[in-house]
N, C-alpha and C positions, 0 to 999 in steps of 0.2 A: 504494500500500500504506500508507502514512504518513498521507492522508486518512481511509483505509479504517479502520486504525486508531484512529487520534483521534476520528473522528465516529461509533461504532460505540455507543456507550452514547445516543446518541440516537435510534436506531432500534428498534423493538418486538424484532427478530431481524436475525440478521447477514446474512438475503438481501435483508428489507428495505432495509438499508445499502447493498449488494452494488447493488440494481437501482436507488438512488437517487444515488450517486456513479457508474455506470456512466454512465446515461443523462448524466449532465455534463458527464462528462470524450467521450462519445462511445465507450465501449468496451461489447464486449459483456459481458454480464451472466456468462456462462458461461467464459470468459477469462481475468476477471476472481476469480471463484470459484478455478481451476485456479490462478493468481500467488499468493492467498492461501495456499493451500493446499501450494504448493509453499513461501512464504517460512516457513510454518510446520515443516515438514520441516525444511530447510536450520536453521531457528535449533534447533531439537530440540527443540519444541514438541509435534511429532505425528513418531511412528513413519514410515519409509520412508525410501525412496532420495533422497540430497540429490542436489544438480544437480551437486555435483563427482565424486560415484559414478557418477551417469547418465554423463557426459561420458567417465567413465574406460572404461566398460562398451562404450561408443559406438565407444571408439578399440580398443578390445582387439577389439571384433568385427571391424570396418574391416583390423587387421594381419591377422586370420583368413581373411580371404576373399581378402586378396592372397596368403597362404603358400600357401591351395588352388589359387589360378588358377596360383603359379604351379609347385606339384607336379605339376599334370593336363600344362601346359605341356613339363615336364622327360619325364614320364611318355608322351606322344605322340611329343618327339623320339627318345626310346630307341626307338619301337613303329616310329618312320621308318627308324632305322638300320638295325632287325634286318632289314626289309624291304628294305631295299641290299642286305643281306647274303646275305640268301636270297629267290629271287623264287618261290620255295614259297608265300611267307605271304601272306595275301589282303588284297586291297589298297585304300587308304580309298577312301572316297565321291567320284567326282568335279567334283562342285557343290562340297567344300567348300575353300577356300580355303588354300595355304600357310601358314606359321608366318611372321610379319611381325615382331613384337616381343614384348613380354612381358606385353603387355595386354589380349593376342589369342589365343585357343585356333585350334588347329590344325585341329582338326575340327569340326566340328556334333554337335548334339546326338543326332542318329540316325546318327552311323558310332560300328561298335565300335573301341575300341583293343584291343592285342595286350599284356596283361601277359609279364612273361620266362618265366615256366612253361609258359603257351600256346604261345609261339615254342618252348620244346624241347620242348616234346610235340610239335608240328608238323611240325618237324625229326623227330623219334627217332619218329614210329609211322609203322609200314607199311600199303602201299597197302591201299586194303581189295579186299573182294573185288569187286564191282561194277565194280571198275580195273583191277581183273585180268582180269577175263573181258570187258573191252572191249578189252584190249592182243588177246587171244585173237580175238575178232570182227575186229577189224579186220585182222589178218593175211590170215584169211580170206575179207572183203570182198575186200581191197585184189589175192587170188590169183583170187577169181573176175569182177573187174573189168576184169583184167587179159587174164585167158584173152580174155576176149572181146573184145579190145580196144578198151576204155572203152566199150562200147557199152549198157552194159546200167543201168538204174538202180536205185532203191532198191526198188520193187516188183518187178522182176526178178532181182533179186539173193537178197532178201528168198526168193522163190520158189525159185527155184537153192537158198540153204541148208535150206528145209524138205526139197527132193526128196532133198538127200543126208543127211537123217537127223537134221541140226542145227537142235530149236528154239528161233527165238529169236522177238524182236516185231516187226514191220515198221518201228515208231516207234524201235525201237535201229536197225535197220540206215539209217533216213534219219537218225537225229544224228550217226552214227560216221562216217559218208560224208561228211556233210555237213563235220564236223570233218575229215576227209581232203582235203576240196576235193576231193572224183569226183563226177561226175554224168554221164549216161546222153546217149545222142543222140535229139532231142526231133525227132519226124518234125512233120508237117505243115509247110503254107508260111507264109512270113510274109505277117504283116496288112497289107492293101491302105489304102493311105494315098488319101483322096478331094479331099485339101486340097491345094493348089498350093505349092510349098517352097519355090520363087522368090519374095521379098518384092520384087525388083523390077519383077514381073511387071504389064501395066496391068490396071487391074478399073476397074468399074463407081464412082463415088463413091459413098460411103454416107451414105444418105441419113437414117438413125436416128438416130447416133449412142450407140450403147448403151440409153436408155430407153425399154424393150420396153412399153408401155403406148399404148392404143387409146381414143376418147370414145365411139367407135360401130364398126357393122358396115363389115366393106369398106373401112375406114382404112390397115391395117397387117395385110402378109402375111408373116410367114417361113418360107421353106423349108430342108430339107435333105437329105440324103442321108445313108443307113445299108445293113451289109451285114449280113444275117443265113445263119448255117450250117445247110445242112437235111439230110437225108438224099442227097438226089440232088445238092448241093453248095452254091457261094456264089450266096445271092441280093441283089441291090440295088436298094433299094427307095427312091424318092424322095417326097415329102411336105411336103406345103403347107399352113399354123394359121393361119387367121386369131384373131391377138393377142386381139380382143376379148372373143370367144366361145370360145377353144381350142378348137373344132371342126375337124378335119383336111377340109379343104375339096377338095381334091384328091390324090391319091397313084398310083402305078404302079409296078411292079415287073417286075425284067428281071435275065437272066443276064451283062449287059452293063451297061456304065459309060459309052455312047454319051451324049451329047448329046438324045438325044432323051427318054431317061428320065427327066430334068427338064423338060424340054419335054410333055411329055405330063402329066405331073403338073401342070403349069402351066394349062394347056389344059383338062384335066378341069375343075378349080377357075372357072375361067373360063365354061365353058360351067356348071355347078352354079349360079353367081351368074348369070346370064345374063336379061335386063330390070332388072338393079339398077343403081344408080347406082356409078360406080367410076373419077370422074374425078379423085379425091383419093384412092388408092389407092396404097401405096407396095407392093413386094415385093420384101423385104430374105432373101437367103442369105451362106452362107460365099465363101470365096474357091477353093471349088472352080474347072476346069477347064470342067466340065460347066454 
């Protein structure tokens, strides 16, 4: 600034000055301008904020943000108390983190808090009606659940209260149930497991190693087994890909889970390729039984 000054009457204008002691000293020219300009200020030269205002301005803002952090701070643990207090009142986010110190909000930015007004209104109003007439549904559920014992579910239930005159929505009587914990006796039998549940059982070694991927035909075969529900009942059907082509190369199907139903799939596939070459031929299944 003191060069700036003193060599200023030798330059046409003061940015001329400005961009030939910059370039000297190694500052930028724009910098440079902004220090003038500010010492200008400061001495009372030119109108504005001197740097001991700014600085003042600086720290009054800085107290301000720490008084807000920490009313939100104070204002969260009252919203935690009331919530002790009464487990009526609904309850924060939970991603967000405990109250740890005084430098830390308690919540994120998308949980609401609970001002003290909210808490007694929440407190002091009554149920609405929606809560009422679920207290009502569910009595009703819970007597014709019962009648039957426990057998019936929410679509029969559902039914049962239309015959006797009461409508409601099917979708109310499976939430209210479901919030009761009742549900219905689920006919049919359980699903048939194809996979062997003995991991100590001997198998075959495998020869893939998981990367399901083929250069040519007739490389790499996997088979498997699946059960499909028809009309006339369970059928299982066995099926052989060759990897390269995903063309199901052989398959068969049976009302049994015998051994030969892979075998025959197998066989099929086999006679399908049959004058091809297939001396480098792997054929990778599960660790079914079959």
């Amino acid at each position: 600034m003191r060069m700036l000054q003193e060599q200023r009457g030798a330059y046409p204008s003061e940015w001329a000055a400005i961009t030939s002691i910059g370039e000297k000293l190694g500052v930028g020219r724009e910098a440079l301008r902004l220090w003038l300009r500010r010492s200008e200020v400061d001495s009372g030269k030119r109108p504005g904020v001197t740097s001991e205002q700014r600085e003042h301005i600086r720290k009054l803002e800085r107290e301000n943000r720490e008084l807000r952090r920490a009313k939100a701070i104070l204002k969260a643990a009252s919203a935690d108390r009331a919530r002790a207090l009464d487990p009526r009142l609904p309850k924060p986010c939970a991603s967000s983190p405990p109250t740890r110190h005084a430098g830390e909000s308690s919540r994120s930015a998308g949980c609401s808090r609970s001002a003290p007004a909210t808490y007694y209104a929440t407190v002091s109003r009554p149920s609405s009606a929606r809560a009422r007439r679920d207290e009502t549904v569910k009595a009703a559920i819970t007597r014709v659940w019962s009648t039957q014992h426990g057998g019936y579910g929410a679509d029969t239930v559902w039914a049962q209260r239309n015959r006797e005159g009461i409508a409601v929505a099917r979708c109310t009587v499976e939430r209210l149930m479901r919030a009761l914990g009742l549900r219905g006796v689920v006919r049919g039998k359980a699903s048939v497991r194809t996979t062997v549940g003995d991991e100590t059982a001997a198998r075959p070694a495998d020869l893939v190693q998981r990367p399901f991927r083929a250069v040519a035909l007739n490389r790499m075969w996997v088979a498997d087994l699946t059960y499909v529900k028809t009309h006339s009942g369970w059928v299982y059907v066995a099926f052989v890909i060759d990897v390269f082509s995903r063309y199901v190369v052989g398959w068969q199907a049976s009302r049994s889970l015998r051994t030969d139903l892979a075998l025959d799939a197998l066989a099929m596939a086999l006679w399908g390729r049959r004058g091809q070459e297939l001396s480098g031929l792997v054929h990778h299944s599960d660790r079914g039984v079959q």
